[in-house]
C-alpha positions as CSV (number, residue, x, y, z in Angstrom):
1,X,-73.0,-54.6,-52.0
2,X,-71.4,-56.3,-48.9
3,X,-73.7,-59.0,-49.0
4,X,-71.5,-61.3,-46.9
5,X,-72.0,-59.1,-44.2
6,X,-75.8,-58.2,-44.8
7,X,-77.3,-57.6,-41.5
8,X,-80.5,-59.9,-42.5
9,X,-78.6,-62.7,-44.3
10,X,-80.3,-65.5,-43.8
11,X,-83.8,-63.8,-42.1
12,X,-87.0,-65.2,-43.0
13,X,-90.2,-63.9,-41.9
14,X,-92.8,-66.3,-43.3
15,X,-96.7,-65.6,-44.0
16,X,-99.3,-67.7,-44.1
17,X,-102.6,-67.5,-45.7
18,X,-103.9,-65.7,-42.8
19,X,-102.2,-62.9,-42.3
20,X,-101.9,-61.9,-46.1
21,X,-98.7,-60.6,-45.3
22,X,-95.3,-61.0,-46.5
23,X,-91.2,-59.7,-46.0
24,X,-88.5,-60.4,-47.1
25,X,-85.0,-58.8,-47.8
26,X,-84.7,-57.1,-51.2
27,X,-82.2,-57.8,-53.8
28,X,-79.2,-55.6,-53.7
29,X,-79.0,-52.7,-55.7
30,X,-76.5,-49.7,-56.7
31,X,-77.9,-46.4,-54.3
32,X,-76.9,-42.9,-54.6
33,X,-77.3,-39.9,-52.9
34,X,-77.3,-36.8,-55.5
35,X,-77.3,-33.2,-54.2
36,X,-77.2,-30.8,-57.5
37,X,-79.6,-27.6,-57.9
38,X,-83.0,-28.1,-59.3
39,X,-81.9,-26.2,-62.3
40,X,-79.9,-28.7,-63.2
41,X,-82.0,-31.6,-62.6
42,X,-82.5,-32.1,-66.7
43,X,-78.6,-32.6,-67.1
44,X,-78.4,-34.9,-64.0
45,X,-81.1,-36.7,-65.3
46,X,-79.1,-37.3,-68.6
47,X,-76.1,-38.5,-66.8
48,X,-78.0,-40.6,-64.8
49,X,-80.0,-42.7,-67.4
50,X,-83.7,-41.6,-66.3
51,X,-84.8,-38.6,-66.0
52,X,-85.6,-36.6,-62.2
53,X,-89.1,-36.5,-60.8
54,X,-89.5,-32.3,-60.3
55,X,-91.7,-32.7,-57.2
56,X,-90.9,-33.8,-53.5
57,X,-92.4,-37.6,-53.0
58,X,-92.3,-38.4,-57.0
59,X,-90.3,-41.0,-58.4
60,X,-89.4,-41.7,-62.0
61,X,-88.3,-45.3,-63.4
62,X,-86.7,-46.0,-66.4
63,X,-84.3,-49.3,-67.4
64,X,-84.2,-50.9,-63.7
65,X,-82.9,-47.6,-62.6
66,X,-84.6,-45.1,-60.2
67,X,-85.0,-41.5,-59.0
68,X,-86.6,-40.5,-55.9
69,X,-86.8,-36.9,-55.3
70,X,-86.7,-36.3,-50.7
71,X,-86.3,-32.8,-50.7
72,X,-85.6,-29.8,-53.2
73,X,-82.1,-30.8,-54.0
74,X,-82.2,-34.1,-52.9
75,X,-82.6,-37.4,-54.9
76,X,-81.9,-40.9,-54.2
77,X,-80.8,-43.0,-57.3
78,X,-81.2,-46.9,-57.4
79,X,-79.7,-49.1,-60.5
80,X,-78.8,-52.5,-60.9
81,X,-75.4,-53.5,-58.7
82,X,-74.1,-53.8,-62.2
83,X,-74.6,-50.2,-63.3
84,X,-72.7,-48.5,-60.2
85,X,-69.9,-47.8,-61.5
86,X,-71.1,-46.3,-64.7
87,X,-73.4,-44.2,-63.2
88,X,-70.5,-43.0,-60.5
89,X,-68.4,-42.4,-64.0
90,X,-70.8,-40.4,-65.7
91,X,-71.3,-37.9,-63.1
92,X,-67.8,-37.4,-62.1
93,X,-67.9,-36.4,-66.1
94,X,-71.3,-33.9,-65.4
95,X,-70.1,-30.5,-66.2
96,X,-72.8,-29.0,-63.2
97,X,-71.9,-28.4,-59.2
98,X,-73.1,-31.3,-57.5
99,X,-72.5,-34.2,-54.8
100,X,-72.9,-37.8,-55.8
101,X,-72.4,-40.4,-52.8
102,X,-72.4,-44.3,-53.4
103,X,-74.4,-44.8,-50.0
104,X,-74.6,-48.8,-51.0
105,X,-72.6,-50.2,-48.5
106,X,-75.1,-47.9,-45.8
107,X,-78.2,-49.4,-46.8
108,X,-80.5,-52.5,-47.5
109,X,-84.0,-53.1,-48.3
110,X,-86.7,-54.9,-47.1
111,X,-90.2,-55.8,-49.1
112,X,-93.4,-55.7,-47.5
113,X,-95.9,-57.0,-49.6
114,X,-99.2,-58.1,-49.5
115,X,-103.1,-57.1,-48.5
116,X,-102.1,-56.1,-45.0
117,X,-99.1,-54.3,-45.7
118,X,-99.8,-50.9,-45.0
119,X,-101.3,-52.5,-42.0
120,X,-98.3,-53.8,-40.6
121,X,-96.2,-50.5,-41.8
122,X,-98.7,-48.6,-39.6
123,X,-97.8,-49.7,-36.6
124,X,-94.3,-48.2,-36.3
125,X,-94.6,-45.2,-39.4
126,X,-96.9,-42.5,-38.0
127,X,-98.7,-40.9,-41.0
128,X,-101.3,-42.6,-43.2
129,X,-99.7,-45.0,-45.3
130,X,-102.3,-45.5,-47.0
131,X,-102.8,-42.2,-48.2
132,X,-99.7,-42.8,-49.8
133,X,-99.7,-42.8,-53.8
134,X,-98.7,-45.8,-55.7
135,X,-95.0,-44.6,-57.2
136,X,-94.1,-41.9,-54.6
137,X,-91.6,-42.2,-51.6
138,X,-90.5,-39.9,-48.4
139,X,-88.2,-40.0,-45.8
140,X,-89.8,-40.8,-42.4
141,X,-89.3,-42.3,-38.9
142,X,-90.2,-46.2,-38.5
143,X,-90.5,-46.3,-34.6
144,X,-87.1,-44.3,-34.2
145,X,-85.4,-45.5,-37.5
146,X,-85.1,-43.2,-40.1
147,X,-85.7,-44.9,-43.3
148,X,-86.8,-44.0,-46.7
149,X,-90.7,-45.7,-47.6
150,X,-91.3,-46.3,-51.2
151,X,-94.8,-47.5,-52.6
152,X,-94.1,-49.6,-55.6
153,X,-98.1,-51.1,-55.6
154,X,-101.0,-50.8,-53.8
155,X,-100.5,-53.5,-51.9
156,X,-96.2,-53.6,-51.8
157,X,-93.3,-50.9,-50.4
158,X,-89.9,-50.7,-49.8
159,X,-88.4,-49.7,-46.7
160,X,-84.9,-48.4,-47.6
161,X,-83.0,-48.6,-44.0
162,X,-79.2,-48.0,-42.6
163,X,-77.7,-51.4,-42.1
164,X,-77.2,-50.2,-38.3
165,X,-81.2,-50.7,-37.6
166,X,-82.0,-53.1,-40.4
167,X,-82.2,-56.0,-37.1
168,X,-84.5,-53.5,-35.2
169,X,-86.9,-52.9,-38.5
170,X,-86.4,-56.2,-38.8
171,X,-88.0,-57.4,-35.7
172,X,-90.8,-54.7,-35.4
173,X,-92.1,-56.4,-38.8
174,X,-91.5,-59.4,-37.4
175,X,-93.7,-59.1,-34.0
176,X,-96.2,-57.4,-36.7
177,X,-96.4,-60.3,-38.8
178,X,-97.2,-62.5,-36.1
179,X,-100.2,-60.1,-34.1
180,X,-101.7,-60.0,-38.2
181,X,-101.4,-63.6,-38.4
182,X,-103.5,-63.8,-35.1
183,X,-106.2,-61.0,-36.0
184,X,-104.4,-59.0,-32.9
């Protein structure tokens, strides 16, 4: 969404055998944030395609689309671009109190992938990334950017961040790459 004016358009950060690190800009997706009471979750997770993780951090994938659960009524829902507006139609049809926001056009995502990927996460996110399961995600600070931190492997995550601080995120992973590229 808005990829002409994608804040990283065009951004490379290249690894080399060295460092065992890579980033790049993710492929646009559809993102939603859905408020609704837990007790509705099942129905939600009808409209929605997949069904809701029940536990803060889980994450349930189904079809290319995803849930992320960040807080007790609070989920984050990724598609395909292509599936937007049927997902935005089939919730303005959902018969239970909720909000749905298309918080596309807010966000983009960045990969970091590789052996030394929590490595070069650690040095602005200030918990143990490693601790973090494979197929969870939270909400967190990366230096003084909020972002949302999905692990999708052991070795790769996704840092969902506002367009707004995508350049700064950007950089910090940038003057990372280079120190693990020089055993810094």
């Amino acid at each position: 969404m808005l990829l002409a004016n994608h804040p990283l358009l065009g951004k490379t950060i290249t690894g080399d055998k060295t460092s065992r690190l890579a980033i790049r800009v993710a492929e646009d997706i559809a993102r939603f944030s859905l408020r609704i009471d837990p007790a509705s979750a099942q129905s939600a997770g009808a409209a929605f395609g997949t069904p809701l993780p029940a536990r803060i951090g889980g994450m349930v994938e189904a079809g290319g689309r995803t849930a992320l659960q960040l807080g007790p009524d609070e989920w984050v829902l990724t598609a395909p671009v292509a599936d937007g507006d049927a997902i935005a139609d089939a919730f303005a049809a959902l018969g239970e109190m909720h909000s749905l926001v298309d918080i596309g056009h807010r966000e983009v995502g960045i990969l970091v992938e590789g052996e030394a990927a929590a490595l070069a996460l650690r040095s602005a996110v200030a918990f143990d990334v490693e601790a973090m399961a494979v197929g969870t995600g939270c909400r967190t600070l990366f230096d003084k950017a909020q972002i949302v931190l999905i692990r999708e492997d052991k070795n790769r995550f996704r840092i969902e961040v506002w367009r707004s601080f995508a350049d700064h995120v950007w950089g910090i992973l940038h003057a990372v790459s280079r120190e693990i590229a020089l055993g810094l």
